[in-house]
KEDREN-945982 format. One record per atom (N, C-alpha, C): residue number from 0; residue in three letters; z, x, y. Coordinates in Angstrom, 1 decimal, decimal comma. Layout:
<nodes>
  resi  resn       w       u       v
   NUM   ALA       Z       X       Y
...
</nodes>
This chain:
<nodes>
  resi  resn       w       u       v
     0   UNK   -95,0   -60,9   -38,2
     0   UNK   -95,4   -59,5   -37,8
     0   UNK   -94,6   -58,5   -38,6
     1   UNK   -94,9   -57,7   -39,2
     1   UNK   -94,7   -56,5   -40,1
     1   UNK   -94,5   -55,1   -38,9
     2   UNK   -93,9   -54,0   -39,4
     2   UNK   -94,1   -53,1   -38,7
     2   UNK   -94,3   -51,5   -39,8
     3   UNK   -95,0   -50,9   -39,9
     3   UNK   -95,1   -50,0   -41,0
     3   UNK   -95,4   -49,0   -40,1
     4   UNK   -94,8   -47,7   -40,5
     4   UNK   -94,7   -46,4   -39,8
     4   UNK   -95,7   -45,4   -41,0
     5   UNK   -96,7   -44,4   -40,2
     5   UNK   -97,6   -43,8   -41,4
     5   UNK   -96,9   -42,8   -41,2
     6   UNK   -96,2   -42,0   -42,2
     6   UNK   -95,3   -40,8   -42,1
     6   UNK   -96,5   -39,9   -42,9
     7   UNK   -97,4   -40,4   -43,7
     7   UNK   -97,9   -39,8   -44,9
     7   UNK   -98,9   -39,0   -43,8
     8   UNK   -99,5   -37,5   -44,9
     8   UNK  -100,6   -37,2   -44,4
     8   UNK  -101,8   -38,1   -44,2
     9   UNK  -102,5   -37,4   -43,2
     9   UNK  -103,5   -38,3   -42,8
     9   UNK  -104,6   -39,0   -43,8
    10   UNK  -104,4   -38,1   -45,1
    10   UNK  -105,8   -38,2   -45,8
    10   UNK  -105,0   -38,5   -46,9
    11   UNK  -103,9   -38,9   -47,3
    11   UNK  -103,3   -39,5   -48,4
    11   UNK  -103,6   -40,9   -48,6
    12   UNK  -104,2   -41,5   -49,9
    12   UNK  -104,6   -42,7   -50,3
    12   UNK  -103,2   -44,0   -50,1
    13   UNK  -102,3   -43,8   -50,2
    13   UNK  -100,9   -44,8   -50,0
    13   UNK  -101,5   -45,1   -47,8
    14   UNK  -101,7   -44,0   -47,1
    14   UNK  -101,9   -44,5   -46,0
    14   UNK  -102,7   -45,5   -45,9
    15   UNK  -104,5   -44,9   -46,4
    15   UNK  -105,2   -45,4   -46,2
    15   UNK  -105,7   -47,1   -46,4
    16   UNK  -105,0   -47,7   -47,7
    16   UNK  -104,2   -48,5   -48,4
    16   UNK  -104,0   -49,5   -47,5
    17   UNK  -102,7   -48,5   -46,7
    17   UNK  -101,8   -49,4   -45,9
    17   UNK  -103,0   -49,5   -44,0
    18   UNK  -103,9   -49,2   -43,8
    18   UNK  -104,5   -49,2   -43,2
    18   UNK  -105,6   -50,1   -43,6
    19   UNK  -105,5   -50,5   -44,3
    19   UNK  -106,9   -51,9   -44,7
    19   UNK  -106,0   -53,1   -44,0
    20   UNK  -104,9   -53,0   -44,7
    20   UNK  -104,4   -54,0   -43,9
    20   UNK  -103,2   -54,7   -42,8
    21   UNK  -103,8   -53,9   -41,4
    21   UNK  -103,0   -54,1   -40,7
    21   UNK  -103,8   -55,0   -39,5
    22   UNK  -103,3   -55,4   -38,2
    22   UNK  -103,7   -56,3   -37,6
    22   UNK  -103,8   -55,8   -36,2
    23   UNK  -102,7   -54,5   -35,8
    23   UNK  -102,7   -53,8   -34,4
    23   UNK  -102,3   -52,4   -34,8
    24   UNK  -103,1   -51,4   -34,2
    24   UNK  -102,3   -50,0   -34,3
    24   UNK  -101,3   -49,6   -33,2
    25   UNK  -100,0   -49,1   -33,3
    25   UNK   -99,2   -48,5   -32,1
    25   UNK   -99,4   -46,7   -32,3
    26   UNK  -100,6   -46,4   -31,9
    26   UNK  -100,7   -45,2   -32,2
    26   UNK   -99,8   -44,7   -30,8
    27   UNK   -99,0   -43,3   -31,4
    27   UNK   -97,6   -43,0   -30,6
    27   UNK   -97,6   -41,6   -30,3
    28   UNK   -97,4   -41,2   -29,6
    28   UNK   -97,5   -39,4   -28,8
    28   UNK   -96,0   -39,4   -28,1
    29   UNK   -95,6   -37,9   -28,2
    29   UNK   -94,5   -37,4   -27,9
    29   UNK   -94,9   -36,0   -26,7
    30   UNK   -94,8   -37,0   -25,0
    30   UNK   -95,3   -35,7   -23,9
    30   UNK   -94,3   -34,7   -23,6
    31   UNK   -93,4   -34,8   -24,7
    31   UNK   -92,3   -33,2   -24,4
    31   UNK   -92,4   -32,6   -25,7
    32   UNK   -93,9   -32,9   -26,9
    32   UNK   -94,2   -31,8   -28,0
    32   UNK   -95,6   -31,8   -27,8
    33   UNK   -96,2   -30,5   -27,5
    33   UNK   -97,3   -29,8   -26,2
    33   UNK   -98,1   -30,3   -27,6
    34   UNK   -98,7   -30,5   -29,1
    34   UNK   -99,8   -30,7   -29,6
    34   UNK   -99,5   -32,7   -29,9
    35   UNK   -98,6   -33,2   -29,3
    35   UNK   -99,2   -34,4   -30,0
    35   UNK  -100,0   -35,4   -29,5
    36   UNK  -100,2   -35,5   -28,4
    36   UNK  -101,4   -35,9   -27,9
    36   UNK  -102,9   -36,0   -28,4
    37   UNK  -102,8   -34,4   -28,4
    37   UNK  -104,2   -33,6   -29,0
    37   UNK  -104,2   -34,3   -30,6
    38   UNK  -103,0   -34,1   -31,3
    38   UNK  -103,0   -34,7   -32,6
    38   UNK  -103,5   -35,8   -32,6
    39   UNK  -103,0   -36,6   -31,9
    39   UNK  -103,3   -38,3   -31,7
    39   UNK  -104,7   -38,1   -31,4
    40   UNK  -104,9   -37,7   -31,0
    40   UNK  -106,8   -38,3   -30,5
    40   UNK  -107,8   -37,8   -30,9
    41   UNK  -107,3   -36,3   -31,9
    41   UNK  -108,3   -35,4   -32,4
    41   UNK  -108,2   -35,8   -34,0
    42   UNK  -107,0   -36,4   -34,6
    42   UNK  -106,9   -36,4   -36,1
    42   UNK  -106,4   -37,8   -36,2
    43   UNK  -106,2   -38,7   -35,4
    43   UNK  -105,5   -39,8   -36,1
    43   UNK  -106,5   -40,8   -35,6
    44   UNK  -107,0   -40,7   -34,5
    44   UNK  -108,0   -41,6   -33,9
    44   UNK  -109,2   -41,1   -35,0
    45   UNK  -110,1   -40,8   -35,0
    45   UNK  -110,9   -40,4   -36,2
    45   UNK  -110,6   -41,2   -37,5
    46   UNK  -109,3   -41,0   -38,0
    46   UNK  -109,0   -41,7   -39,0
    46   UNK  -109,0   -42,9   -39,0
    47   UNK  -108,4   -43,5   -37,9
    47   UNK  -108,2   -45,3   -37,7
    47   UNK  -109,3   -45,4   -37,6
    48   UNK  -110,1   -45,1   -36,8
    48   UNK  -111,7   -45,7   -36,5
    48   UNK  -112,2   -45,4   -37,9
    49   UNK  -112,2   -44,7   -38,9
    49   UNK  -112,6   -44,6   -40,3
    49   UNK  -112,3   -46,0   -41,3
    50   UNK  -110,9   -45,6   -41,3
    50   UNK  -110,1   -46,7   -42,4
    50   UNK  -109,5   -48,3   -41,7
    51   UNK  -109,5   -48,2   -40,1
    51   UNK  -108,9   -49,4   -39,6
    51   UNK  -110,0   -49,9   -38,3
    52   UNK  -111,4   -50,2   -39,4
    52   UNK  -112,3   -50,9   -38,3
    52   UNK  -112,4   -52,0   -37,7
    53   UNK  -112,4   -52,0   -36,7
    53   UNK  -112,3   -52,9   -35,8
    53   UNK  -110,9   -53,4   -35,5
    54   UNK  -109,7   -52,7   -35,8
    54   UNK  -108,1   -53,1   -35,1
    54   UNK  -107,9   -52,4   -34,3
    55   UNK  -107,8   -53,3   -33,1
    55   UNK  -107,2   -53,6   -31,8
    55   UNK  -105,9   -52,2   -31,8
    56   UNK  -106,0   -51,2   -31,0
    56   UNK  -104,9   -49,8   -31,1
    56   UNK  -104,4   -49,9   -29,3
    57   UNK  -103,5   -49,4   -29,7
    57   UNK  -102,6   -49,5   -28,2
    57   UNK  -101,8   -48,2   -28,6
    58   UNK  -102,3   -47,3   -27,1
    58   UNK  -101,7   -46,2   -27,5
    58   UNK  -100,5   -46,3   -26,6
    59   UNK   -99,4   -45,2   -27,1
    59   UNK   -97,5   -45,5   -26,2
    59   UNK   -97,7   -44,7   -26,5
    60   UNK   -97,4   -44,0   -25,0
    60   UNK   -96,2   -42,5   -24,3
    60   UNK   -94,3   -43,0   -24,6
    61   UNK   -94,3   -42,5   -25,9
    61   UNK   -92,5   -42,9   -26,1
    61   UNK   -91,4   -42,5   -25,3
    62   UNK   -92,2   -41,5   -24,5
    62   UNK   -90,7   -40,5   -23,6
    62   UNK   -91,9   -40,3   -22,6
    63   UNK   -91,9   -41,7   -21,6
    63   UNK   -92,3   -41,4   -20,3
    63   UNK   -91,5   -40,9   -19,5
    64   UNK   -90,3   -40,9   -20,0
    64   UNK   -89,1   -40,0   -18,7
    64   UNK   -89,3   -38,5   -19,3
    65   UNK   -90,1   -38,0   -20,1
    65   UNK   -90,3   -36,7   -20,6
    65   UNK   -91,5   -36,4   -20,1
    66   UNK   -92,8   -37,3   -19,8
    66   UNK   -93,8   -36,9   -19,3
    66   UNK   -94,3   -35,7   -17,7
    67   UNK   -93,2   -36,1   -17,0
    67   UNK   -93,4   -35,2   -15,5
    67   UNK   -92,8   -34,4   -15,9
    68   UNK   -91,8   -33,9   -16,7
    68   UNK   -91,1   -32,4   -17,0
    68   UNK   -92,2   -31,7   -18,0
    69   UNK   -93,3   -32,3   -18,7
    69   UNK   -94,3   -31,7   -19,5
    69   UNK   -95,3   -31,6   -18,9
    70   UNK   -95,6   -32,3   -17,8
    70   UNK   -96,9   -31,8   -16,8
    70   UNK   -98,1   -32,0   -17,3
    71   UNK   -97,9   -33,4   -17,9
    71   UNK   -99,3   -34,0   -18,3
    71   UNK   -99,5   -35,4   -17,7
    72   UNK   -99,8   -35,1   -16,7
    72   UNK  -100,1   -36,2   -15,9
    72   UNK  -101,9   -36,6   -16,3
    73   UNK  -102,4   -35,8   -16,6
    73   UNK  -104,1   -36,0   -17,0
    73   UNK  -103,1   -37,0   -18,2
    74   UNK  -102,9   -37,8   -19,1
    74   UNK  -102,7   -38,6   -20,2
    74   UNK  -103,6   -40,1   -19,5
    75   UNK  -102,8   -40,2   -18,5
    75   UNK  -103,6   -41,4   -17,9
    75   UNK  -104,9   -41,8   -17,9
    76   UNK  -105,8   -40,4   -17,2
    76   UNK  -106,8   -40,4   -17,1
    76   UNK  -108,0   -40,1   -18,4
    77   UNK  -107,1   -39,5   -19,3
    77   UNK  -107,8   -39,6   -20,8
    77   UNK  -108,3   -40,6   -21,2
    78   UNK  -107,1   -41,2   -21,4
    78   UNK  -106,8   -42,5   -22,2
    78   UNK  -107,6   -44,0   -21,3
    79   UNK  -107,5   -43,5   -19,5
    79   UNK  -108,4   -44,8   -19,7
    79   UNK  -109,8   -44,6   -19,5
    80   UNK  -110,3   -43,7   -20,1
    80   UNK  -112,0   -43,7   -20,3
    80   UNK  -112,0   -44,3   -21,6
    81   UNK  -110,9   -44,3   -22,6
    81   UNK  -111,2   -45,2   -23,8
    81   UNK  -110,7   -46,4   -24,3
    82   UNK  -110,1   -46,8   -23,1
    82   UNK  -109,4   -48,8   -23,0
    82   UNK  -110,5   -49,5   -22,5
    83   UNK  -110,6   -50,6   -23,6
    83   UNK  -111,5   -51,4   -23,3
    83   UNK  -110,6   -52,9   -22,9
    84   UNK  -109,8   -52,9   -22,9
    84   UNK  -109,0   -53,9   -22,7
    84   UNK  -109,3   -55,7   -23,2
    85   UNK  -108,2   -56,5   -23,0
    85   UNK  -108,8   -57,6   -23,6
    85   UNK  -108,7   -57,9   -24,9
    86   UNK  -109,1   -59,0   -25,4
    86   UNK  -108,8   -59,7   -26,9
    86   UNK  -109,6   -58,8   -27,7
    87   UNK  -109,8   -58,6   -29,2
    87   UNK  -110,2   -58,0   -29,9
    87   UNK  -111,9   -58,8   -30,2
    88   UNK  -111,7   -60,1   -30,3
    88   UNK  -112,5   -61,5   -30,3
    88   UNK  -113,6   -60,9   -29,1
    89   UNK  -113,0   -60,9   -27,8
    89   UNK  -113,7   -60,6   -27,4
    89   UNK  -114,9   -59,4   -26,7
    90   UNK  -114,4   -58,1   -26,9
    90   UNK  -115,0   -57,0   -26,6
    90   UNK  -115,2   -55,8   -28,0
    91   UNK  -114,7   -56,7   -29,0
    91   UNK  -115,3   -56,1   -30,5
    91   UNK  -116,1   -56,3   -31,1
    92   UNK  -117,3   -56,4   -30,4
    92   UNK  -118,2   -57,0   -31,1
    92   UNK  -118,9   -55,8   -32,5
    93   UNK  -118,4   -54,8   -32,3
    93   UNK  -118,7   -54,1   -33,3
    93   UNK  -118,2   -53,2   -34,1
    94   UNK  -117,2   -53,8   -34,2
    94   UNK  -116,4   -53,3   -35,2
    94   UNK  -115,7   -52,4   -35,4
    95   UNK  -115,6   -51,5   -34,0
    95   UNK  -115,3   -50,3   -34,0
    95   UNK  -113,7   -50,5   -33,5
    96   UNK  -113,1   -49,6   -34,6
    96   UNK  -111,4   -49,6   -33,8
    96   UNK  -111,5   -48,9   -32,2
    97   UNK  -111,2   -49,8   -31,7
    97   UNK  -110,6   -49,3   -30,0
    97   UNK  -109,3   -49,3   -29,5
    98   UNK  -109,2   -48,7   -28,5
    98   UNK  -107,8   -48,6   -27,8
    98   UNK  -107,9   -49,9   -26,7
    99   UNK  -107,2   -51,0   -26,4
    99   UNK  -107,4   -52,0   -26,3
    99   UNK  -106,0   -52,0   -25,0
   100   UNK  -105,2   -50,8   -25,0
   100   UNK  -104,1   -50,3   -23,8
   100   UNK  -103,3   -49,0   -24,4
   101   UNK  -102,9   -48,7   -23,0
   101   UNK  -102,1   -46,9   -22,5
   101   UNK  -100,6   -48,1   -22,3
   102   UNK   -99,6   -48,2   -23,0
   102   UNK   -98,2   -48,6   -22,4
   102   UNK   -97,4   -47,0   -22,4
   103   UNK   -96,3   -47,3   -21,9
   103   UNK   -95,5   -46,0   -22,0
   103   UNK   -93,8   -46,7   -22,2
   104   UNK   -93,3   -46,1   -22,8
   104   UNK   -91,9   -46,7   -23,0
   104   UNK   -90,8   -45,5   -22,9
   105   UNK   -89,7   -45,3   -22,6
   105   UNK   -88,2   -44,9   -22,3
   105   UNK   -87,8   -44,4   -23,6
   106   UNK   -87,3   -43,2   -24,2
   106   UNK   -86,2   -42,9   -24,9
   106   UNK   -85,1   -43,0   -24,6
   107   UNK   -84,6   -43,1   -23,5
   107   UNK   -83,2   -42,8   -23,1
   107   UNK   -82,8   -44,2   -22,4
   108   UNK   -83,8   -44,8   -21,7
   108   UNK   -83,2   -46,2   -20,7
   108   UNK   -83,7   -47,4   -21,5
   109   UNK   -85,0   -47,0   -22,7
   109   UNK   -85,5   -48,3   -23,3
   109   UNK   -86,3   -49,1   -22,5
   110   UNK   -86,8   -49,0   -21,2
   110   UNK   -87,5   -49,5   -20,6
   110   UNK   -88,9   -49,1   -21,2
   111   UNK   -89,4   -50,6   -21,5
   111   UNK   -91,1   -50,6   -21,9
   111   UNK   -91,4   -51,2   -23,5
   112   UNK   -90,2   -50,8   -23,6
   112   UNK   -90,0   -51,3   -25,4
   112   UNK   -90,7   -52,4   -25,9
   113   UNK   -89,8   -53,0   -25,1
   113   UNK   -90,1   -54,8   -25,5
   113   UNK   -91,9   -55,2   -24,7
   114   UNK   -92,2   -54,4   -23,8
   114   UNK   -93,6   -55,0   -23,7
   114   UNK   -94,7   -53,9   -24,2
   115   UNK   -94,6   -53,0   -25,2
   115   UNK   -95,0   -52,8   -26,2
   115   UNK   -95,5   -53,1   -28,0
   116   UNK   -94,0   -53,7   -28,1
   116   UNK   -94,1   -54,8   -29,0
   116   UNK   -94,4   -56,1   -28,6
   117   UNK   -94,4   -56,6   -27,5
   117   UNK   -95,4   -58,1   -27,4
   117   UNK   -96,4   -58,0   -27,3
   118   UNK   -96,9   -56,8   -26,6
   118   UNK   -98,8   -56,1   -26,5
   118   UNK   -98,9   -56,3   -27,6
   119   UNK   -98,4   -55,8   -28,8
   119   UNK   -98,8   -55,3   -30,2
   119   UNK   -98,9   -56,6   -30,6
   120   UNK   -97,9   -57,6   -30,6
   120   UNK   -97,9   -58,7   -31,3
   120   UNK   -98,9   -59,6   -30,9
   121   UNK   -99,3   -60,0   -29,4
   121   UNK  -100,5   -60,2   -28,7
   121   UNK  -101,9   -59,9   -29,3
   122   UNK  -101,9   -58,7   -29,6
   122   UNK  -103,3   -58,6   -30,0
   122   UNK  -103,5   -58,6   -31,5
   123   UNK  -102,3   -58,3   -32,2
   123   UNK  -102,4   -58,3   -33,3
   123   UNK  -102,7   -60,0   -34,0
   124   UNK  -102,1   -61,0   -33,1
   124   UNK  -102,6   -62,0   -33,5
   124   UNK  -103,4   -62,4   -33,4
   125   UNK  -104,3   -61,9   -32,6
   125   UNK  -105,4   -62,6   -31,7
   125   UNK  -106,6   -62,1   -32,6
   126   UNK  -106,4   -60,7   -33,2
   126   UNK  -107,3   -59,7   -34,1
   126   UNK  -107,0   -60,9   -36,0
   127   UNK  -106,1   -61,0   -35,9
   127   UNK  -106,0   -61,8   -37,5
   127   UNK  -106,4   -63,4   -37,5
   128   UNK  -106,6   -63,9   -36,3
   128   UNK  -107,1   -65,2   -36,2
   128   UNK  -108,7   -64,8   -36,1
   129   UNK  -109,0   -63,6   -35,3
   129   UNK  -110,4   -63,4   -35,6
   129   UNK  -111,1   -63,3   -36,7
   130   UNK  -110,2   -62,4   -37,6
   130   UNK  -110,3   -62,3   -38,7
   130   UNK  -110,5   -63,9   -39,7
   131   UNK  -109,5   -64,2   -39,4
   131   UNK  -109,8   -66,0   -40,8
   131   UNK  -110,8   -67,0   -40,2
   132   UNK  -110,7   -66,7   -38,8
   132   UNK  -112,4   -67,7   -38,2
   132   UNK  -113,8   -66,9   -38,7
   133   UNK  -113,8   -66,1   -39,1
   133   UNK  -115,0   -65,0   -39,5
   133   UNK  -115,1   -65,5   -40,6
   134   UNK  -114,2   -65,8   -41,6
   134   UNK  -114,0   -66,5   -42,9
   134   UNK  -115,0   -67,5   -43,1
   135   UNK  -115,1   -68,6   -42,1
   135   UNK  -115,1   -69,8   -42,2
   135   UNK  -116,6   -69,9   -41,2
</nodes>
């Protein structure tokens, strides 16, 4: 398991590149800076579903201990009108990148960390074995 951070603009070819081949998205929001939410679901989701069809995305609140001082408690309710939950094998049948889980993880205590990265690793292998049985 690899882990690659997209710093690049959204529409820059080196990302896009690096989006052909990946196996889970950790698309990531910050609930104590008021546009990245909006960012995340209005310009980056668009894109993945563009350039990373059909990978398994798991969205993380990184500073869940920042979320009730930001007063976005609607995040929850957004986000699960669009978890489909479950293997990628099984509820992908078409190809469309989905959000597949809402985790939320700690800046300061690190609580959530680690079951973020085993979500990711979870699905992400589950999404690349689907991938080489499709092969065959």
């Amino acid at each position: 398991v690899s882990l690659r951070d997209f710093l690049w603009p959204p529409t820059s070819p080196m990302m896009r590149s690096l989006l052909n081949d990946v196996d889970a998205i950790l698309l990531c929001f910050s609930p104590d800076v008021s546009h990245s939410f909006s960012t995340m679901m209005l310009v980056w989701m668009p894109i993945i579903r563009n350039y990373a069809s059909g990978v398994p995305i798991i969205v993380v609140c990184c500073k869940n201990d920042k979320k009730n001082e930001a007063g976005l408690s609607f995040i929850e309710e957004d986000i699960a009108s669009e978890v489909v939950g479950s293997h990628p094998d099984e509820t992908n049948p078409d190809k469309v990148a989905k959000i597949y889980d809402y985790l939320e993880c700690s800046c300061v205590s690190q609580s959530g960390v680690e079951t973020v990265y085993s979500r990711a690793t979870e699905l992400g292998m589950a999404y690349r074995l689907n991938r080489i049985h499709s092969l065959f």
